[in-house]
N, C-alpha and C positions, 0 to 999 in steps of 0.2 A: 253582254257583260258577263264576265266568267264570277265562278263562287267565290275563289277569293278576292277578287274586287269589290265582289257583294260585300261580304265577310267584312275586309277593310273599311271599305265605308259605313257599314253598320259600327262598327268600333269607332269610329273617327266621332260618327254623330252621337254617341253612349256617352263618349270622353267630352264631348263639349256641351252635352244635356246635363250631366255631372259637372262640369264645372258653372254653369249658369249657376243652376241650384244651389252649389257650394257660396257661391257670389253673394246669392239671395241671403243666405242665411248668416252669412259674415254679416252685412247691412243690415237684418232684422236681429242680429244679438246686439249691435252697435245700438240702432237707434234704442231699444230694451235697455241697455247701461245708462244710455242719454237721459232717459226719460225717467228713471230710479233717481238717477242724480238728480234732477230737476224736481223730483219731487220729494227726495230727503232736504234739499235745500229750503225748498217752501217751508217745513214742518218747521227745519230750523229756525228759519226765518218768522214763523207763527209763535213756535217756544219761546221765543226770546220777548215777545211782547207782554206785558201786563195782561193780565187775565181780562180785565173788560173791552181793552184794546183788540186782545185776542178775541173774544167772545163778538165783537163790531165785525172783525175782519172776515169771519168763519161767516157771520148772518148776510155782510153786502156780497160775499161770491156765491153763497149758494142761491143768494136772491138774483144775482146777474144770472146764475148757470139755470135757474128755471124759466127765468124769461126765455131764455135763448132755446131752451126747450119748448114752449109752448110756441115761441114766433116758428120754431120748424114746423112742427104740427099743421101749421096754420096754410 
């Protein structure tokens, strides 16, 4: 295999290790927007409830979300 074949092929695979990467990080800023949204929507959705409603909603998910911690633990 001659240098510049090397050469070439080294370039070829730089230019497709660079685009994977560039791939990767389009879908990890997407789902990052996704996931902003989805969680300004929740707040909203929290703000708009009556305060004891709100104050219910806040106490049954963090009580689901530490169950679900301890059952991993387990």
């Amino acid at each position: 295999m001659s240098v510049s074949t090397r050469i070439i092929r080294g370039a070829l695979l730089a230019a497709a290790a660079a685009a994977v990467l560039a791939a990767a990080a389009y879908q990890l800023r997407e789902k990052h927007q996704e996931a902003e949204l989805t969680v300004q929507n929740i707040h909203d959705q929290l703000d708009a409830l009556d305060p004891a409603t709100r104050a219910a909603a806040v106490a049954r998910l963090t009580s689901d979300e530490v169950t679900k911690v301890h059952e991993h633990h387990q």
